[in-house]
N, C-alpha and C positions, 0 to 999 in steps of 0.2 A: 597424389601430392596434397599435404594437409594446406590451409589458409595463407600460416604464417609464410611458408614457404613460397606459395603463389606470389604474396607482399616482397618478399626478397626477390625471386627471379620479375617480378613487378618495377622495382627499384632499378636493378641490373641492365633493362631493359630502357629504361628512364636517362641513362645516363650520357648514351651516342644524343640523344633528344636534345640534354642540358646542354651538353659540349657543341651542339653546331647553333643554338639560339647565341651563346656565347658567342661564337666567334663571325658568325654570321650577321652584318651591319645592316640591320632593319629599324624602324621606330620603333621605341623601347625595348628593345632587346633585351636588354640586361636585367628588364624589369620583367620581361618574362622567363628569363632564366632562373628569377629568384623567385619566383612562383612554384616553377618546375623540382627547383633543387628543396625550398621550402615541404612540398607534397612529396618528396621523395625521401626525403628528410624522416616524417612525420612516419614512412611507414616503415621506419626501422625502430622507432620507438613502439606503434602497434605490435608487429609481428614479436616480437619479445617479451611482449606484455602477455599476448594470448596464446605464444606456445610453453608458458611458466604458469597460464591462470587455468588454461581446459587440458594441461599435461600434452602438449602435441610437442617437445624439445626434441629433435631428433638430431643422428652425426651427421645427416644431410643439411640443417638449418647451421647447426654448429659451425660446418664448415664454410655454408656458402654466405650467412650473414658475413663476419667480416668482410669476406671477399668481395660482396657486393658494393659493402661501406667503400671499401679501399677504392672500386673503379671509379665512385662517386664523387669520394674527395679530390683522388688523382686528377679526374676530369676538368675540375674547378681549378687545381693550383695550373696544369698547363696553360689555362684558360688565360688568366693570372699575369702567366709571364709575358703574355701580348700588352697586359692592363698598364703593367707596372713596368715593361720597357718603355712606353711612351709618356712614361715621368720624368724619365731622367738614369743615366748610368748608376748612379748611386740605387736606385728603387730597382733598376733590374738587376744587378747583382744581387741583393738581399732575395729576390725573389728567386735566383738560381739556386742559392744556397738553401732556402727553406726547400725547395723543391727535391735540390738534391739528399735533404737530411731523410724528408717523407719514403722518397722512394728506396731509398738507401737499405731506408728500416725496415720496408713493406715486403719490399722484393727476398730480403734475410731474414726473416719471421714466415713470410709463408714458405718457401724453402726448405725451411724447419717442420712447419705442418704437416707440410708433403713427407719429410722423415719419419716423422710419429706417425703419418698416417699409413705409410705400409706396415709399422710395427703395432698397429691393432688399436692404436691410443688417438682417439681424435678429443683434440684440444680447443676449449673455448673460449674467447675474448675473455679475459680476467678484469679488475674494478679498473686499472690504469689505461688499458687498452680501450675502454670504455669511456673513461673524463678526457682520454686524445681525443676518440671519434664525438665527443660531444664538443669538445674546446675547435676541433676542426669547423664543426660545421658550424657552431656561430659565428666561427671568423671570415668563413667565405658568403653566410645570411649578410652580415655587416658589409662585409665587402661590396656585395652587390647590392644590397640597400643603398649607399651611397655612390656606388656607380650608376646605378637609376636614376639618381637625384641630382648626379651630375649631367648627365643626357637630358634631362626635363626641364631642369633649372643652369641658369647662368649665375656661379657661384662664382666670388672673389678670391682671388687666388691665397688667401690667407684662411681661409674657410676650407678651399682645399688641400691646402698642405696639415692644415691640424686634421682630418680626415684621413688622409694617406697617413700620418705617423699612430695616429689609434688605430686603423685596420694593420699597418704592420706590424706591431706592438702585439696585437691578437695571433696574426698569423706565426710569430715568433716563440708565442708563447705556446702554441697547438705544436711549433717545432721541439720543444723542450719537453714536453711531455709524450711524444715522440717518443724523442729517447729512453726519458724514462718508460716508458711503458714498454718498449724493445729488451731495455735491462730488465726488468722485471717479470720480462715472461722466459728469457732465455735462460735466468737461475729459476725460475720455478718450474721450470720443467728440463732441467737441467738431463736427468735422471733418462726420461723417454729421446732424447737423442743421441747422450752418450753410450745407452746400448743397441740404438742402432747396425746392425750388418754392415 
């Protein structure tokens, strides 16, 4: 197993870690969560870089990149919906619905992988798949940035309500592109599922 590869099953590996510092109520938690996810973050952007610069691309990294992004962010929005039900019913619905959009798309897109991947075609994150998984992770960086800073500091609750409406404004916006990036990979590879068996 080449580098990149180790960095992705690295990451994958990473994420049961991020998800229990998350929901686990220790001092700074969430400031260590956002360490964790940061460095986890950081080695999706390495391994991409060096299996495209020393030629190590393989239908193994292909496949399991994604896949590892998805458990990463998945981990975060779950996380999420503990965050943002003890704001208020209005912030946890918004937060079921993002949640529900993510998984929605994740779970019907690799589905489709799995299609193309018995018929010999392994498919790789395209540009929009890509500004998702980057729009995601600043939003939940952000997120937890200012959920650490609310565990640290005693903020006024007008300082916290403009914080909660920019992280949700973010998270909304990685829901959107979501989408888009779902429709844009399902006409472009159109082709590899409808001849499917």
């Amino acid at each position: 197993m080449n580098t990149p590869n180790k960095l992705t099953l690295g990451r994958m590996i990473a994420t049961p870690v991020f998800m229990a510092t998350m929901l686990i109520d220790f001092p700074y938690h969430y400031l260590v969560s956002l360490i964790i996810f940061a460095a986890a973050s950081l080695t999706d952007m390495i391994d991409g870089k060096m299996a495209r610069k020393y030629n190590l691309v393989t239908d193994f990294g292909k496949f399991l990149d994604p896949l590892a992004d998805k458990m990463l962010t998945t981990a975060a929005y779950l996380g999420f919906m503990f965050l943002y039900a003890s704001m208020g019913k209005s912030y946890g619905i918004q937060m079921t619905a993002i949640l529900f959009i993510v998984l929605f798309r994740e779970f019907m897109i690799t589905s489709l992988r799995l299609v193309a991947v018995q018929n010999g075609t392994v498919i790789a994150a395209n540009m929009w798949g890509k500004a998702k998984t980057v729009c995601q992770m600043v939003a939940i960086i952000v997120t937890l940035f200012i959920a650490a800073l609310v565990t640290v500091f005693n903020l006024p609750a007008l300082v916290l309500n403009i914080f909660m409406i920019i992280i949700t404004l973010l998270l909304w916006a990685s829901a959107v592109l979501t989408v888009i990036s779902g429709v844009v990979y399902m006409v472009q590879n159109k082709s590899a599922f409808l001849s499917s068996k």
